[in-house]
C-alpha positions in Angstrom: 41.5 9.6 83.4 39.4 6.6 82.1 40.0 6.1 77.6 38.1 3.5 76.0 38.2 2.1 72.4 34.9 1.5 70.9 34.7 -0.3 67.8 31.5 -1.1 66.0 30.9 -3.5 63.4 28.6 -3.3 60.2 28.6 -5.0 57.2 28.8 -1.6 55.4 31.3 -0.2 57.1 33.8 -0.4 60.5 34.1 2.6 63.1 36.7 3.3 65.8 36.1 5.9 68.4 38.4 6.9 71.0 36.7 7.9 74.3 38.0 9.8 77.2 36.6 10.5 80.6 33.1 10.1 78.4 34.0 12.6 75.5 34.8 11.5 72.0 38.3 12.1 71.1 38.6 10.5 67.7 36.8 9.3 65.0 38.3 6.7 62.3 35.7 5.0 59.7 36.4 2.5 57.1 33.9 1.2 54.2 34.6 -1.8 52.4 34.1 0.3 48.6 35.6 3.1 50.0 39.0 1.2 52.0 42.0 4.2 52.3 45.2 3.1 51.0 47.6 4.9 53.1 50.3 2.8 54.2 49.9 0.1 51.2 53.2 -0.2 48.6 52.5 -0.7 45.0 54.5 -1.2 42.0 53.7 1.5 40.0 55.2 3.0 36.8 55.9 6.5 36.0 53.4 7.7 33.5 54.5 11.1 32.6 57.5 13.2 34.4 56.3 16.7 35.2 60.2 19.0 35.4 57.9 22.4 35.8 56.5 20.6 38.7 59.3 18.6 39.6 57.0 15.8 40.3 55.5 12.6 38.7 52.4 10.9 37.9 52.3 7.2 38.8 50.1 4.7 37.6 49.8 2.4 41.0 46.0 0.5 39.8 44.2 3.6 41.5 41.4 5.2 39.2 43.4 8.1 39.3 47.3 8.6 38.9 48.7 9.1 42.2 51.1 12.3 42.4 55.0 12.1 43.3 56.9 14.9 44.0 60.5 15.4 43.5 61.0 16.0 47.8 59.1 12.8 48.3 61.5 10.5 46.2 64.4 10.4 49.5 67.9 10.1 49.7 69.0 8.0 53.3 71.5 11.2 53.6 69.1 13.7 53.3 66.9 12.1 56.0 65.9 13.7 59.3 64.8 11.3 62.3 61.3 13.2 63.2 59.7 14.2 66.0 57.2 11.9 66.7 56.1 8.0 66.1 55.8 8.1 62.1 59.1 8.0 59.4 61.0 10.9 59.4 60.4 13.5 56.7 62.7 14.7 53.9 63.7 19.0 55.2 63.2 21.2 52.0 66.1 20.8 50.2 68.5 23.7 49.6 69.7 22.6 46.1 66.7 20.0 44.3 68.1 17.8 42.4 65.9 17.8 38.9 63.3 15.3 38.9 64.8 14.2 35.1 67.7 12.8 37.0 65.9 11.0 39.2 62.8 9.4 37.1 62.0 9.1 33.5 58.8 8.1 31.8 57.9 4.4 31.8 60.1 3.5 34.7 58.7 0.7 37.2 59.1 2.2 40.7 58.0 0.8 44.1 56.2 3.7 46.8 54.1 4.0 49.0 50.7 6.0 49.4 50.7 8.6 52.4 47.6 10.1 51.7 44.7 9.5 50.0 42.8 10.6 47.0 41.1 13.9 48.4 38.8 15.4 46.5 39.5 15.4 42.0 43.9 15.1 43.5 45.0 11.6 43.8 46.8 9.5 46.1 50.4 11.3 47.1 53.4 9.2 47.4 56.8 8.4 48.5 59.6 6.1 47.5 60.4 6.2 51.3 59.0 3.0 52.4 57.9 2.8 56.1 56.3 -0.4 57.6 54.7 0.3 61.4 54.7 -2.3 64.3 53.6 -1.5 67.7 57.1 -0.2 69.0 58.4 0.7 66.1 58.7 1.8 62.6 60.6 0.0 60.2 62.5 2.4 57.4 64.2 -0.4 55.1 65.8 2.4 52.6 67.4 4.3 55.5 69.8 3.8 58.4 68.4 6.3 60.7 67.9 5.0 64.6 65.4 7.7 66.2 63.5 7.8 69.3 59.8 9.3 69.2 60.6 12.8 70.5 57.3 11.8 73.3 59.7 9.8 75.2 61.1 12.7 77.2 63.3 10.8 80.1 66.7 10.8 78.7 68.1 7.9 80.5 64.9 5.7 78.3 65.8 7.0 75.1 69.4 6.2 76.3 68.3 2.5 77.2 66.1 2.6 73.8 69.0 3.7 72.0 71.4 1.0 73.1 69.1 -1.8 73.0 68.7 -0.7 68.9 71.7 -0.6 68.7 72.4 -3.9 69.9 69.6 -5.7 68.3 69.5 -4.6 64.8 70.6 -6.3 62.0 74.7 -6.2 62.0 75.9 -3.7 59.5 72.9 -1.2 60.1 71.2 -2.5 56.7 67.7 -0.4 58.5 66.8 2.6 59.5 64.3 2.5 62.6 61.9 4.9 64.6 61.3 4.2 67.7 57.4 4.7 68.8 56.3 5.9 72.1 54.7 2.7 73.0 58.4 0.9 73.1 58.7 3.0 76.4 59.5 0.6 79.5 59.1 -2.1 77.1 62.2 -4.8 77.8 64.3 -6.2 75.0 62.6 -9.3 73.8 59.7 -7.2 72.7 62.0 -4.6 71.0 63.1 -7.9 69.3 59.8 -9.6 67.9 59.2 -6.2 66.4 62.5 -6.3 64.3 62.1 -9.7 63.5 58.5 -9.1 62.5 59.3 -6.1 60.5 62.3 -8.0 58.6 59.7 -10.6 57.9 57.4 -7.9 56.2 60.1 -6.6 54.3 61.1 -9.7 53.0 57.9 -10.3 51.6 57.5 -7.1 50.0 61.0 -7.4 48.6 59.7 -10.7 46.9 56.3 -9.5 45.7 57.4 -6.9 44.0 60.1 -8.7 41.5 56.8 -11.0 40.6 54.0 -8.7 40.9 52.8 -6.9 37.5 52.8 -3.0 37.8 49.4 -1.6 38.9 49.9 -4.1 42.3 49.8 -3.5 45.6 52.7 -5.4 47.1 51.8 -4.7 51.5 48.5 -3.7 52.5 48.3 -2.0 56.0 46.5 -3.6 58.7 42.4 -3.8 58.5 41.1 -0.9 61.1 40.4 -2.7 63.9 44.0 -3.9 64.0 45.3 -0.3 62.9 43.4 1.4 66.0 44.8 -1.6 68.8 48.1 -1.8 67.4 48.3 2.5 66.9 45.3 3.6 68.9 46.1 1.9 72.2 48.2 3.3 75.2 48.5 2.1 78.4 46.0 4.2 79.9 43.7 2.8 78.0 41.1 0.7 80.3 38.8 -1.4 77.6 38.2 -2.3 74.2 34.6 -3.5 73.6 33.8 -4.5 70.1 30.5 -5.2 69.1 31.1 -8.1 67.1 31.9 -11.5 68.1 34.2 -12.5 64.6 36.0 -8.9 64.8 36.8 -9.5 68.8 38.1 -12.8 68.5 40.4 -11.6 65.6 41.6 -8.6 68.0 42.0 -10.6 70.7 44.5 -13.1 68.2 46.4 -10.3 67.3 47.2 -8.9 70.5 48.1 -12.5 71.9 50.6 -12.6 69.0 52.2 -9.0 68.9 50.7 -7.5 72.3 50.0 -9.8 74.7 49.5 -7.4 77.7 46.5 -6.3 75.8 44.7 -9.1 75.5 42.7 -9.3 78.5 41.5 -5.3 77.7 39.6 -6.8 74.7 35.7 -7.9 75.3 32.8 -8.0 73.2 29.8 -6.3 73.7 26.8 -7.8 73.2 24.2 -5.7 74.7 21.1 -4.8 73.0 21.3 -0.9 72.7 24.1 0.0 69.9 27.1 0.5 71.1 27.8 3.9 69.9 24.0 4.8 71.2 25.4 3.7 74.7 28.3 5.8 74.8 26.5 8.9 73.1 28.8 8.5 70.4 26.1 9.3 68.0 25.1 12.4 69.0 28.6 13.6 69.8 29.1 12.8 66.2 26.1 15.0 64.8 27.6 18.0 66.7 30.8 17.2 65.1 29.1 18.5 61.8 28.0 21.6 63.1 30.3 24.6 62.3 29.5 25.9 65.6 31.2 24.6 68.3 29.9 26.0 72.3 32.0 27.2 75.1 31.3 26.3 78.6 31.8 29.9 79.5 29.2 31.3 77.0 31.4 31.7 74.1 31.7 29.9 71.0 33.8 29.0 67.7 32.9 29.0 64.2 35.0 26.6 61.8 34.5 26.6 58.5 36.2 24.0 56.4 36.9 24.9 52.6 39.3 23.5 49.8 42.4 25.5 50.3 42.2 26.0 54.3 40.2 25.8 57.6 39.2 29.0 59.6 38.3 29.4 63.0 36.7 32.1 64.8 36.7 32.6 68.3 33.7 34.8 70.0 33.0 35.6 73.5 29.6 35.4 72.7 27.5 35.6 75.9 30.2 35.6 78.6 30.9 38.9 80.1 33.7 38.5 83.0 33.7 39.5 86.3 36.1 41.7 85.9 37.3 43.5 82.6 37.2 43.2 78.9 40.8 42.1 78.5 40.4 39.3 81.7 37.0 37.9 79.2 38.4 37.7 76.6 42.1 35.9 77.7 39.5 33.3 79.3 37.7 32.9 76.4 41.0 32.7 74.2 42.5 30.2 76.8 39.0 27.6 76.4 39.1 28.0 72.7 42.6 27.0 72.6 41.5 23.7 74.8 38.3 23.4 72.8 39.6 23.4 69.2 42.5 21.1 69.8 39.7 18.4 70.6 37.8 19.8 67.5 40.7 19.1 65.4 41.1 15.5 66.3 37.2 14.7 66.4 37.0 16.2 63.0 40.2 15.0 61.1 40.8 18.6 60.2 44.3 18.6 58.1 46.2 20.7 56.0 46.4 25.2 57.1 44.6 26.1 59.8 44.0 29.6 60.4 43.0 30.9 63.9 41.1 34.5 64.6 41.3 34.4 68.3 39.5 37.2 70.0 42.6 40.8 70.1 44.7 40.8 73.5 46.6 43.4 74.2 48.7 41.7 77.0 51.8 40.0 74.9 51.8 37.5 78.2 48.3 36.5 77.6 49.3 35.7 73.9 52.0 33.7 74.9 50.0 31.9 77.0 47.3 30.7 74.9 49.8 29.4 72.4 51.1 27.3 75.3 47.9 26.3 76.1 47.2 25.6 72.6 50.7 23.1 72.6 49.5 21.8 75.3 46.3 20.6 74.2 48.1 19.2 70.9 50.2 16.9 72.9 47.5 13.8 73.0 46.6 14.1 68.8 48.5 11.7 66.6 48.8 14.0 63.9 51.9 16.1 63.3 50.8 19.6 64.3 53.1 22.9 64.0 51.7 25.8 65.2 53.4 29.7 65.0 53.4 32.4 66.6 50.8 35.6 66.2 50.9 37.0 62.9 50.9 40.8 62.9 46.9 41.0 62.1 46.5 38.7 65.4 46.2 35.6 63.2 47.2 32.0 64.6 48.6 29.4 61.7 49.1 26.0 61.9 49.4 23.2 60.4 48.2 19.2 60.8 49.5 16.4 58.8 46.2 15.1 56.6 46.2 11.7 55.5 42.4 11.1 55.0 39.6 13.1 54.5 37.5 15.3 57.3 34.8 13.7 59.1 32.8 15.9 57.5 33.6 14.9 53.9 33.5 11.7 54.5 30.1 11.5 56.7 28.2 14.5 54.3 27.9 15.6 50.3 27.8 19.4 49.6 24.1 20.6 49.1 23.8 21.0 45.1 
């Protein structure tokens, strides 16, 4: 399997696409007016405490407040390690502490954004600071030590473990997660991260006694150095930028932080657009269309609204060769495949609801929720799916961060 990262250049905006044997995988875009803010830490101050809601409005210098819920403001004893390469995630809370314990109007507080402003809600927070490297992920209000659950050889997340263990700060004064890429990776890169990731902290620890409340205190990484230091496993073959000034400035930054990378880095500087070359474009286009084809004839139908996404799944024109119930497992099974792709290319977040075509055959269910699994384990997202629901219904859901490809590349008609 050939991936390539493709990152093109303009002085209105920066895209990232992830390409895999030829196939867009993923899509990131960044505008200079319209930068996300996921990641950054601001001092903010509590403007109003909601108890109904148990939440918070924060004024962080966003046009709109940015919304803090009660869940979001973590205790290091509540915590739970996670299954993947981000922080670990509070688990509902059997008895909630009231939020007018825990916040009162007019207090200065320092969080964190962890998604966007979507639509007329504003940015959602946490007081559970995070700061990423490339093997790691520093949690400086925790002492958690977790592995990414994608490192499945237990004598590596044994080695991982130790080497933590060994290296962290004495007296476990940080939490850390431990991402996938840290796999195979010897000590003395385990250690630059830690040292790197004190060094962040440090600084954030110092703007924020000095910084006036509105400011943001850490600002994540520009996306070009987002996708190489996230985007980037050891599969991948190239990364051709099409400009010269953003190249050079990846190629710096994996020297520093990644140097096994830096050779992958090259700039293109052919006279066809990059994106043109790689059909990236029209890959794109198709990505709007709330049709998606099957190769075997059939097809889905997603349609993206506020509260949810729905897909359908039809056999459309394929018939079998054999019998109804054989078309239409095949056609569930490449719908399974088909829409975990669609739900990477298009950012699609939040409830997911899946009409797959009626089996009959309880094995042929249970294998296209494998298949589905399966097909998940490649997106970056964090993705739970569940079983069929008595009216044949498949839920799931996907961590959102930013908005859909489609909101962010189209308007609704007026």
């Amino acid at each position: 399997m050939s991936e390539e990262l493709l990152v093109n250049v303009t002085p209105r905006e920066t895209r990232v696409a992830v390409v895999e044997n030829g196939m867009l995988q993923e899509l990131h875009i960044e505008r200079g007016s319209q930068r996300g803010v996921v990641g950054n830490i601001y001092k903010g101050k509590v403007q109003r405490v909601m108890p109904g809601m148990q939440a918070a409005f924060v004024d962080i210098g966003l046009e709109r407040a940015a919304f803090l819920h009660a869940n979001d403001i973590f205790r290091s004893s509540q915590l739970d390690a996670g299954e993947g390469d981000e922080a670990p995630q509070a688990p509902p809370m059997q008895v909630q502490i009231p939020i007018t314990e825990l916040l009162r109007d007019g207090a200065e507080i320092v969080v964190q954004v962890v998604k966007d402003p979507i639509g007329s809600k504003g940015a959602r927070l946490t007081t559970q600071i995070s700061i990423p490297s490339r093997y790691m992920v520093l949690l400086p209000r925790s002492k958690v030590l977790g592995i990414s659950a994608r490192i499945e050889d237990e004598d590596e997340r044994a080695r991982l473990k130790s080497l933590m263990t060994a290296l962290a700060p004495a007296g476990g004064m940080f939490g850390y997660i431990v991402r996938t890429n840290a796999e195979g990776q010897p000590a003395e890169a385990l250690a630059e991260d830690i040292a790197y990731l004190g060094r962040a902290w440090k600084l954030v620890e110092e703007n924020s006694v000095s910084a006036k409340v509105g400011s943001c205190v850490y600002e994540d990484l520009s996306l070009p150095l987002r996708a190489v230091r996230d985007l980037i496993r050891r599969d991948v073959e190239k990364v051709k930028v099409d400009s010269r000034e953003t190249c050079e400035r990846l190629r710096e930054f994996a020297a520093q932080y990644m140097p096994e990378l830096a050779e992958k880095i090259e700039h293109y500087s052919g006279a066809r657009p990059i994106f043109d070359l790689y059909g990236v474009e029209d890959e794109i286009g198709r990505a709007l269309d709330k049709q998606v084809p099957l190769k075997s004839g059939g097809y889905l139908v997603i349609d993206q609204t506020e509260a949810m996404t729905t897909v359908d799944v039809n056999t459309g024109s394929f018939l079998g060769q054999r019998n109804l119930e054989e078309t239409v497992y095949r056609t569930n099974l490449e719908a399974a495949q088909a829409l975990a792709h669609q739900l990477r290319l298009r950012n699609l977040g939040g409830i997911i609801i899946i009409d797959f075509i009626d089996m009959l055959d309880a094995e042929h269910r249970r294998q296209v929720l494998r298949t589905r699994e399966k097909s998940l384990a490649k997106d970056h997202a964090k993705t739970t799916v569940y079983e069929f629901s008595p009216l044949g219904l498949v839920e799931m859901t996907r961590k959102r961060t930013v908005e859909s490809l489609a909101r962010q590349l189209s308007e609704p008609c007026p």
